[in-house]
C-alpha positions in Angstrom: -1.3 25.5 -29.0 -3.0 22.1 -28.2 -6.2 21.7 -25.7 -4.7 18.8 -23.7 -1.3 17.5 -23.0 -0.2 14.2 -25.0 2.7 12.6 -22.2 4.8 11.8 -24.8 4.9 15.4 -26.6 8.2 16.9 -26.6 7.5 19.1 -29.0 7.1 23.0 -28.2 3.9 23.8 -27.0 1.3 26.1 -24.7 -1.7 24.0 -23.4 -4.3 25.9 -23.1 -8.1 26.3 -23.6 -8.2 30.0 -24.5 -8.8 30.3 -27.9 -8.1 34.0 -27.5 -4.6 33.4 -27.4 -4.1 32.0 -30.7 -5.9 35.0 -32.5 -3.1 37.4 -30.7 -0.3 35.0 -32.5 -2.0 35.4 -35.8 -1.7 39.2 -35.2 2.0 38.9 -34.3 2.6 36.0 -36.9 1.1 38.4 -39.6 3.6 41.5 -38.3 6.1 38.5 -39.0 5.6 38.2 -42.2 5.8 41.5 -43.5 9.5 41.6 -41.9 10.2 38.9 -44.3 8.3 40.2 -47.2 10.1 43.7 -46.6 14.0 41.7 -47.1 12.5 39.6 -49.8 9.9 41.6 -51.6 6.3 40.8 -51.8 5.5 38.3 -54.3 8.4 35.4 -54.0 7.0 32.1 -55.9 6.4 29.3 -53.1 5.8 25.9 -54.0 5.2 24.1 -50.8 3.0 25.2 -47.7 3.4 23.3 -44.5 1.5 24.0 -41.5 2.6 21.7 -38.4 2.1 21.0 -34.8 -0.9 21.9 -33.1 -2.0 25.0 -34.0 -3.4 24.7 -37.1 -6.3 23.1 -35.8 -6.5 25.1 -32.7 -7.5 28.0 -34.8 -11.0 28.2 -35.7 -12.0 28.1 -39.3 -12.2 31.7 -39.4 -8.4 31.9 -38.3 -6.8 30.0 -40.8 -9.4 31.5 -43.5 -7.0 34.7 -42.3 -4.2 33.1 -42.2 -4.1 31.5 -45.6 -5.3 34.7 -47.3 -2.3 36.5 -45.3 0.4 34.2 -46.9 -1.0 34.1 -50.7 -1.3 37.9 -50.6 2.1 38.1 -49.4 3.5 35.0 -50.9 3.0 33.8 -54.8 1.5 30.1 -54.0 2.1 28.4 -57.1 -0.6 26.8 -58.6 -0.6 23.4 -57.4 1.3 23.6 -54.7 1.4 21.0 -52.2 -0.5 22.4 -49.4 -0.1 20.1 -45.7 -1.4 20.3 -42.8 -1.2 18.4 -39.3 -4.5 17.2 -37.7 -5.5 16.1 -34.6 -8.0 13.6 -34.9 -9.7 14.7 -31.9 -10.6 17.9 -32.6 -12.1 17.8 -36.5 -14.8 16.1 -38.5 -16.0 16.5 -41.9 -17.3 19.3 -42.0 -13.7 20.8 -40.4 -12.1 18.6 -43.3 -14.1 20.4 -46.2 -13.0 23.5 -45.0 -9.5 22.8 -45.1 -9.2 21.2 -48.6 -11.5 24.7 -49.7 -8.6 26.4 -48.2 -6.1 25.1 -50.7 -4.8 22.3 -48.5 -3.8 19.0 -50.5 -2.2 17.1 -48.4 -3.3 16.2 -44.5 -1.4 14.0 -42.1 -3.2 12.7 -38.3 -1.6 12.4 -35.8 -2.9 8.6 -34.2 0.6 6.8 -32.4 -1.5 4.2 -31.0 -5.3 2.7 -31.5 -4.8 0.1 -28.1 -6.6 2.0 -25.7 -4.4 1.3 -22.5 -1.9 3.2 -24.8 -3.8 5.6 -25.5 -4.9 5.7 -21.6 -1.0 5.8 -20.8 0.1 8.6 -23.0 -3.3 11.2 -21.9 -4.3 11.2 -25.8 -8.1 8.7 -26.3 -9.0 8.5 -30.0 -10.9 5.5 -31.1 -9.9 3.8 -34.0 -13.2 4.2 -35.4 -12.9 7.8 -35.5 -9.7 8.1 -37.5 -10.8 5.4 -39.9 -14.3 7.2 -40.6 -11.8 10.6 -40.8 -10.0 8.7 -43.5 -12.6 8.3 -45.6 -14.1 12.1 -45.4 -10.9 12.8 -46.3 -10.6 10.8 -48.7 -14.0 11.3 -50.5 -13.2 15.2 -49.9 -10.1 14.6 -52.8 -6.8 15.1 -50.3 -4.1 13.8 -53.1 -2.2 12.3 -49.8 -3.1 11.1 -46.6 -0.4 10.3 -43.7 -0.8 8.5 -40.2 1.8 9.0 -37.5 2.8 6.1 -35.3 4.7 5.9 -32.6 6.7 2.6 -30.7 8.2 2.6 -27.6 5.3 4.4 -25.6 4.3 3.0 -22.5 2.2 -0.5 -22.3 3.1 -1.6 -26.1 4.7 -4.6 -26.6 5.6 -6.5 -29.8 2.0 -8.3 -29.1 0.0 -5.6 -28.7 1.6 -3.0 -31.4 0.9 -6.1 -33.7 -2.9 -5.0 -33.6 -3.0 -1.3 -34.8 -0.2 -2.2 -37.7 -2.8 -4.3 -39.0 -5.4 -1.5 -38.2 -3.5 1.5 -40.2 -3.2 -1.7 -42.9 -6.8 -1.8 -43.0 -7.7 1.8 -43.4 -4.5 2.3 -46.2 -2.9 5.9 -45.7 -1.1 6.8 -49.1 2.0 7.6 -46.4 3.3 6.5 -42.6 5.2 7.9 -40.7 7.0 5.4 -37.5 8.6 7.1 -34.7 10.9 6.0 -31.9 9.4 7.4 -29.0 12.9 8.6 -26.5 11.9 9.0 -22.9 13.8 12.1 -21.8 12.0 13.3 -18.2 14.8 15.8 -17.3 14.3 17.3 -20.8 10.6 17.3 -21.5 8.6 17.9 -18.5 5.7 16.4 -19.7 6.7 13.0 -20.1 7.8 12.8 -15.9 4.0 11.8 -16.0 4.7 8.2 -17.8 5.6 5.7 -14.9 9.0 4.3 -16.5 8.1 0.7 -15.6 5.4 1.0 -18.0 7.9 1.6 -21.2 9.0 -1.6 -23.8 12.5 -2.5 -22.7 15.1 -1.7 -25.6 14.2 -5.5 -27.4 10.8 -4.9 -27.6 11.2 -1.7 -29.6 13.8 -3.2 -31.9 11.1 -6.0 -32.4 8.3 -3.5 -32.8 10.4 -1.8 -35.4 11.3 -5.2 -37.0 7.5 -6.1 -37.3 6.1 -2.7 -38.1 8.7 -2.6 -41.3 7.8 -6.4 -41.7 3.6 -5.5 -41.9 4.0 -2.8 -43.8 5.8 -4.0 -47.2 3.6 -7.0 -47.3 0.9 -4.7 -46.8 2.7 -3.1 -50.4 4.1 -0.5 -48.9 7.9 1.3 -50.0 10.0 2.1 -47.5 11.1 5.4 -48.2 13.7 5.8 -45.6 14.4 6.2 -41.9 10.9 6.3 -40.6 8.6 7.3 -43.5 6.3 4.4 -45.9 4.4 5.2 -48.6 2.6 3.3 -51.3 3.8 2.6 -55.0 1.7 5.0 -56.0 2.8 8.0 -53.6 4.9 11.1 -54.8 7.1 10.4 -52.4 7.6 6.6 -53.8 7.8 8.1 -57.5 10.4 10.3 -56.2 12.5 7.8 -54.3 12.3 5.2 -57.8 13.2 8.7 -59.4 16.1 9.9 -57.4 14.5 13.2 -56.3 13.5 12.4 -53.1 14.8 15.0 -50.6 14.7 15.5 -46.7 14.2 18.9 -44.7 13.0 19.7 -41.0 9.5 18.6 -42.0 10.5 15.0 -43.3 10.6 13.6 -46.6 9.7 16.0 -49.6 9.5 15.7 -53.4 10.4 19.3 -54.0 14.5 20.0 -54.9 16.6 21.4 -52.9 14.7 24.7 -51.6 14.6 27.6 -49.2 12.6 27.2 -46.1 11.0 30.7 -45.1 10.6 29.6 -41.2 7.4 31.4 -39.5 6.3 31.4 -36.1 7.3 30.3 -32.3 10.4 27.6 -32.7 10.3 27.3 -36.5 13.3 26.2 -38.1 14.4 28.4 -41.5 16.8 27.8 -44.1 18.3 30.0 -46.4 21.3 29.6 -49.0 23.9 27.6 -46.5 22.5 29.2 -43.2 19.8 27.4 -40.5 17.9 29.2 -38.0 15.5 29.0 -35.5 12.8 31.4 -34.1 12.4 31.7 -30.4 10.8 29.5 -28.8 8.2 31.7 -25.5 5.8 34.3 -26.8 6.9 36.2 -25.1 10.9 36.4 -26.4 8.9 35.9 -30.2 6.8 38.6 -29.4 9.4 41.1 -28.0 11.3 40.8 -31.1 8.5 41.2 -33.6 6.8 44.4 -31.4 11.0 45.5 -32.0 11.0 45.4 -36.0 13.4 42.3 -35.8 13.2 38.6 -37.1 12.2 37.0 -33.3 15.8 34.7 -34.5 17.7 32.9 -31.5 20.2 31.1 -32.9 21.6 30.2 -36.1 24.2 28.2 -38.0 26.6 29.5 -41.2 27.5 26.2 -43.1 31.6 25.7 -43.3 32.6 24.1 -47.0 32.8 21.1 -44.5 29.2 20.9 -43.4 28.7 21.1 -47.2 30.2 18.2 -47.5 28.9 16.4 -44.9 25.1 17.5 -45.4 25.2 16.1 -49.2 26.5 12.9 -47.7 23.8 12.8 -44.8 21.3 13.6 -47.2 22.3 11.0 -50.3 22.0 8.3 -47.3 18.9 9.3 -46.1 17.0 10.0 -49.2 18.9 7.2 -51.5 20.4 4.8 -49.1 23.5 4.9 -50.9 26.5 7.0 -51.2 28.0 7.5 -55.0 31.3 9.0 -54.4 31.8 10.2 -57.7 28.9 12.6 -57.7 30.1 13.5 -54.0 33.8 14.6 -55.3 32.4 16.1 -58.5 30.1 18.5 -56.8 32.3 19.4 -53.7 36.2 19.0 -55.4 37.5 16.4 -53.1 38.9 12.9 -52.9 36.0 11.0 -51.3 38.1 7.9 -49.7 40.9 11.2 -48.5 38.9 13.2 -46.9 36.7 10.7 -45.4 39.7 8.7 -44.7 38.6 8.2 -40.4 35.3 7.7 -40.9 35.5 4.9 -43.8 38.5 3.0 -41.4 
């Protein structure tokens, strides 16, 4: 649920201003969890919490009071568990921020993209750069052990000039972690985005430069590139576990955590269990069908073959390592790396 439509969203999503509707989901996203609790038994140990999208701030306080209390009486939340959550900057301040760090939640990532404000004018989403960087430091003086940023290059009106500015910007205000997105213009997909005028958008060279300089600004700033399209200072759990080799990838980025489950809750989530994805429905009303029905709302889902094995450890040690060891590949999977990947190394 978010308030107002960002152009460039193509994430799943209900714009609306009826806060009503987000207390119905909680009721239906609580009937949810019991069907999981009644497979896995009440109680399983959980050591990471991640709350995404735009929801979590569309609830009031009162809402996620309930809905945190829900999972830790049906979950066990380890002690010290890393708790996240995505913000829009736009709808807390620090009052909203004390609440959510009294919740539990450690960790706290806003979602910015831009600070020019013909950007900003461009993509329907006006947050001054004031605002986030005064956010930063409630959040900061609150105790959150990690703060992440979200950019975005490629949206319409930047160019390698103007994106110059707010890298030195999020430089300035120091998250512990950044996050730098490609934005992909795909109209006949996402609806929303049939609102950017096309002649607007960086031709393909200026986001290869804006990509060059944002990678560029941000290790003489002294950050360490994790990988693919995540930063994070020296001093980061995620930097300690990429100079550690423990550094790890699932469907909400980067983690430090091993190689875990992923109990998938709510409209679109993604799951992971033992070598099988799935994905919830993604209307109310199919999620909501299935629930009222006594069944996981699941649409589709994907059994891994011994191949995919394969293939996912080799995805995942060039992701997370940026380099492939093919002895520890063959050891753990019984093959003959420069065999079996015989096409793919020609």
């Amino acid at each position: 649920f978010c308030e107002s439509l960002c152009y460039y969203c193509a994430c799943n999503k209900i714009i609306t201003k009826q806060k009503s509707r987000s207390a119905d989901y909680l009721r239906w996203l609580a009937r949810e969890v019991q069907l999981h609790t009644d497979v896995l038994g009440p109680g399983q140990p959980v050591s990471q919490v991640h709350l995404g999208g735009g929801t979590p701030t569309f609830f009031t306080d009162d809402e996620l009071r309930e809905l945190m209390a829900l999972l830790r009486s049906s979950f066990a939340v380890a002690p010290g568990a890393e708790c996240s959550i995505e913000v829009d900057p736009r709808t807390v301040d620090a009052g909203r921020l004390q609440t959510l760090a009294d919740l539990g939640f450690n960790r706290i990532s806003f979602g910015v993209q831009d600070f020019d404000p013909e950007v900003q004018k461009a993509v329907h989403r006006v947050q001054p750069f004031e605002q986030v960087a005064r956010l930063m430091e409630d959040a900061r003086r609150i105790g959150f052990d990690s703060i992440n940023v979200d950019l975005i290059y490629g949206l319409p009106r930047q160019t390698p000039e103007s994106f110059a500015r707010p890298l030195a910007q999020v430089a300035q205000i120091k998250p512990d972690r950044i996050a730098l997105y490609a934005y992909a213009h795909l109209p006949e997909r996402f609806k929303p985005q049939r609102r950017i005028d096309v002649v607007e958008l960086p031709p393909a060279s200026g986001k290869i430069a804006m990509l060059s300089q944002a990678l560029a600004a941000f290790l003489s700033a002294g950050y360490v590139y994790i990988g693919m399209d995540h930063f994070a200072l020296p001093g980061d759990a995620l930097a300690v576990a990429k100079r550690q080799g423990r550094l790890h990838r699932n469907f909400q980025g980067y983690s430090t955590q091993p190689d875990c489950d992923l109990i998938a809750l709510g409209v679109s989530a993604i799951g992971r269990m033992g070598a099988t994805y799935s994905q919830n429905a993604k209307t109310l009303d199919e999620y909501y069908d299935a629930v009222r029905q006594g069944q996981f709302p699941i649409v589709r889902g994907l059994a891994l073959t011994r191949d995919d094995l394969v293939r996912r450890a080799v995805v995942m040690a060039l992701m997370c390592q940026g380099r492939l060891d093919f002895e520890s590949i063959e050891l753990a999977h019984l093959i003959k790396m420069r065999d079996y990947f015989k096409t793919e190394l020609d």
